[in-house]
C-alpha positions as CSV (number, residue, x, y, z in Angstrom):
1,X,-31.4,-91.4,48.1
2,X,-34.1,-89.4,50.3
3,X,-37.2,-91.2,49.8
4,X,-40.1,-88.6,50.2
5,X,-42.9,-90.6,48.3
6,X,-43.4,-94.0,46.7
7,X,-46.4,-95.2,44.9
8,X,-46.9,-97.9,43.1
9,X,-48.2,-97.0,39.1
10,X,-48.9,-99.9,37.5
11,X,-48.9,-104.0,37.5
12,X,-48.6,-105.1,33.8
13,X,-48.6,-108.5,33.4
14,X,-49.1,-108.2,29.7
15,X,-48.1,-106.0,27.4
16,X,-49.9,-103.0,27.8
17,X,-48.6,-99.9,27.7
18,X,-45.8,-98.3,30.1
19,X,-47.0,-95.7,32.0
20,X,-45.7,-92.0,31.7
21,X,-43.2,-93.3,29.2
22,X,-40.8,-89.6,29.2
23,X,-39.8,-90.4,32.8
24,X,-36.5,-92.3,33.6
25,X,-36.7,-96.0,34.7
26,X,-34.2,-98.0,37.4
27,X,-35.3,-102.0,36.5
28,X,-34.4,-104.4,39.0
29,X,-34.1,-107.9,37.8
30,X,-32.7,-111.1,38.6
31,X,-32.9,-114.9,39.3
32,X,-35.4,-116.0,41.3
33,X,-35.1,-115.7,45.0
34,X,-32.0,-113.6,44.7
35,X,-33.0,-111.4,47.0
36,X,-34.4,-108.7,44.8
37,X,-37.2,-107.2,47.0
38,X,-35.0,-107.1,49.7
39,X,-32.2,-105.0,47.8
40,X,-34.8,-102.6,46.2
41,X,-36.7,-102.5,50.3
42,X,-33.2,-101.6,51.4
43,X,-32.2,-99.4,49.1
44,X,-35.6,-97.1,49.4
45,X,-35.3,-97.5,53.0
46,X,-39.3,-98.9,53.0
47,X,-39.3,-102.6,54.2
48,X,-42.7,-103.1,52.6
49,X,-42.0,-101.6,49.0
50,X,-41.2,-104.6,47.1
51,X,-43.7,-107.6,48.4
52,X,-42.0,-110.9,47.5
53,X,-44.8,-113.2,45.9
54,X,-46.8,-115.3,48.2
55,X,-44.8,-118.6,46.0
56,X,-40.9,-117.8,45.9
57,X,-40.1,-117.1,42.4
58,X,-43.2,-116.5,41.3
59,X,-44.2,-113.0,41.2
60,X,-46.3,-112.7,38.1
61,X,-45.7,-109.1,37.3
62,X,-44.2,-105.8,36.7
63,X,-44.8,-103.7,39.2
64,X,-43.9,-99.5,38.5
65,X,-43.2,-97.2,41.6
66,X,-43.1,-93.7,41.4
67,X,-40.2,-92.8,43.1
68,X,-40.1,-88.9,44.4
69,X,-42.6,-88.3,41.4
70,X,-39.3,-87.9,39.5
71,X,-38.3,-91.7,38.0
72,X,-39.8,-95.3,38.0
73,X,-38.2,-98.1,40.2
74,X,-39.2,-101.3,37.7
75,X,-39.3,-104.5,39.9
76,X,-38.9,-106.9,37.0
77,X,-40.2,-110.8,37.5
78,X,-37.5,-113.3,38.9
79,X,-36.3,-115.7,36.2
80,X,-35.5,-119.0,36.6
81,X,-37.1,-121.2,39.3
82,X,-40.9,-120.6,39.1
83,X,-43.6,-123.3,40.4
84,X,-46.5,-123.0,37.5
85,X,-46.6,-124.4,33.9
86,X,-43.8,-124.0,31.0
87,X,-47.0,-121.9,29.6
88,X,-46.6,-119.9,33.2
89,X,-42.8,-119.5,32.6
90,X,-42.7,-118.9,28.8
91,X,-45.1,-115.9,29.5
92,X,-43.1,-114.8,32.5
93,X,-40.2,-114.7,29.9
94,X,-41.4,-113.1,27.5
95,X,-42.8,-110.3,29.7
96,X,-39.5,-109.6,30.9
97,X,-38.3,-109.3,27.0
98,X,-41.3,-107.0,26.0
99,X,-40.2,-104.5,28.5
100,X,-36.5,-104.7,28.0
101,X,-37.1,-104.3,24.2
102,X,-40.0,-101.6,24.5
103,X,-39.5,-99.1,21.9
104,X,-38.1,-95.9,22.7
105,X,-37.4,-96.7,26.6
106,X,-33.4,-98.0,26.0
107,X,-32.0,-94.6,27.0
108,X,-34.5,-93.6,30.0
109,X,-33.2,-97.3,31.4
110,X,-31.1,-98.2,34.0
111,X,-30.8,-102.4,34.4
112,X,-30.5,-103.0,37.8
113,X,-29.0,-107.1,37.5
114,X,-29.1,-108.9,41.2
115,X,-26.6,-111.9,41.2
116,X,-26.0,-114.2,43.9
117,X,-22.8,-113.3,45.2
118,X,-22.0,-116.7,47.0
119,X,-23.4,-118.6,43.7
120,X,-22.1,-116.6,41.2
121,X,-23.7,-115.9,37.9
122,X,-25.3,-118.9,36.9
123,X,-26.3,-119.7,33.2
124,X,-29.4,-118.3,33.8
125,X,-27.8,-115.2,34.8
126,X,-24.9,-115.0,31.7
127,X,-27.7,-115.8,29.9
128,X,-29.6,-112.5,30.8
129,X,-26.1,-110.6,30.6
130,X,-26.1,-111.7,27.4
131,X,-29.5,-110.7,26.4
132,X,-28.5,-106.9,28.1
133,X,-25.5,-106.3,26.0
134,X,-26.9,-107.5,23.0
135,X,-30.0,-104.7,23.3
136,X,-27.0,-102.7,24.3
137,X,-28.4,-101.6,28.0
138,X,-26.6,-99.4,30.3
139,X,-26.5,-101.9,33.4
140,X,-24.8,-102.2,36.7
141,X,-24.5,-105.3,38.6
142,X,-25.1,-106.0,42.1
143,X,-23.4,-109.1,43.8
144,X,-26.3,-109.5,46.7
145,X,-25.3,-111.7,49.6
146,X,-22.1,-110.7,50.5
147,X,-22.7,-111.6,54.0
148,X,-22.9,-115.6,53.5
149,X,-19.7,-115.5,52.0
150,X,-16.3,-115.9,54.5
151,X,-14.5,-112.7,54.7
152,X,-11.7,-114.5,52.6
153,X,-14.1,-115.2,49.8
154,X,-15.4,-112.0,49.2
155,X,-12.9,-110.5,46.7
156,X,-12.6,-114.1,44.6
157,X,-16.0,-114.5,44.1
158,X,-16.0,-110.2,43.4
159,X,-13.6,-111.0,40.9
160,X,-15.1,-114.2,39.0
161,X,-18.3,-111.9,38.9
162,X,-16.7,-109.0,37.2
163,X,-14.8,-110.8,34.7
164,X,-18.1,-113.0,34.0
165,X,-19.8,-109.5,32.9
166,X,-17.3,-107.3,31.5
167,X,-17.7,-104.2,31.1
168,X,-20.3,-104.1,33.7
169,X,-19.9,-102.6,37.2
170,X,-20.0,-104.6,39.7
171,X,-21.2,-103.6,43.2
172,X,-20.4,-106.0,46.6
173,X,-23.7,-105.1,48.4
174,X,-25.7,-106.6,51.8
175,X,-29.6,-106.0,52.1
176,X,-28.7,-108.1,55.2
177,X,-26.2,-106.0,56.8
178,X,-26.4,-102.4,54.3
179,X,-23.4,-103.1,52.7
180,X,-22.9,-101.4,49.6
181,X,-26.1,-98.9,49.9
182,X,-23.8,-95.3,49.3
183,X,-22.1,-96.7,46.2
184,X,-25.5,-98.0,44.8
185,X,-27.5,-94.9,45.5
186,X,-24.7,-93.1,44.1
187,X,-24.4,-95.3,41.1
188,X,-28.4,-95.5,40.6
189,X,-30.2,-92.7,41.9
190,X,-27.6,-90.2,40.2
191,X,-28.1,-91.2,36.7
């Protein structure tokens, strides 16, 4: 994708309404400190986009970028690990469930789902895969981190990752090294 402008919309961090709600949505989300802003920096080709939060797993937010004033990129909150109260992550939850259950949005989204490609999908993330086929989204998956995994590796853990979220995609990407950037942008930016 040719980036010509980004600007970031909107922070919700309750449920208020989505802004300009006819346009499509790509939603990134994932465990915490999975790498997400990276991927979604990389992917845009801005290394300043997506800010990670100033506590690791703790962005408090949704943030909305317009994207080419043609779709929102959705940079959901990390679930998971989060420093804060069980009030702090019960909220965090179910901000992340408001949005993936706001009415009539299901066919303008596109889940973007960041696993840990040396870690695998965790409960946490089956979980969450759960969740997405249940609210029947259209989803691809993205196996982040490729590069800390021994050439060997890759297609084993690939393999576990796609048979843990059948009938998913699955992408072998590299914010690290831009692995996996054409196949994404072709996947995500061509919906």
């Amino acid at each position: 994708m040719k980036l010509t402008s980004a600007q970031l919309i909107a922070r919700i961090t309750t449920g208020d309404d989505i802004p300009e709600q006819d346009l499509e949505h790509v939603a990134f989300i994932g465990r915490s400190n999975v790498g997400k802003s990276s991927v979604i920096n990389t992917l845009t080709t801005k290394k300043d986009l997506a800010k990670p939060s100033a506590t690791p797993g703790f962005t408090k937010s949704i943030n909305f970028y317009l994207i080419n004033k043609k779709f929102f990129l959705v940079d959901l909150p990390g679930y998971g690990y989060a420093q804060g109260s069980l009030k702090d992550k019960i909220r965090l939850q179910q901000l992340i469930e408001w949005y993936l259950t706001y009415p009539d949005l299901t066919r303008k989204q596109l889940i973007v789902l960041i696993v840990d490609a040396k870690v695998g999908l965790t409960e946490l993330d089956e979980q969450m895969v759960i969740l997405l086929q249940k609210l029947n989204k259209r989803v691809i998956v993205l196996a982040n981190k490729i590069d800390k995994l021994k050439k060997n590796d890759v297609a084993k853990q690939i393999s576990a990752i796609k048979l843990a979220v059948e009938p998913y995609p699955v992408i072998p990407f590299s914010a690290k090294q831009k692995v996996g950037i054409p196949l994404v942008n072709k996947e995500i930016f061509n919906f």
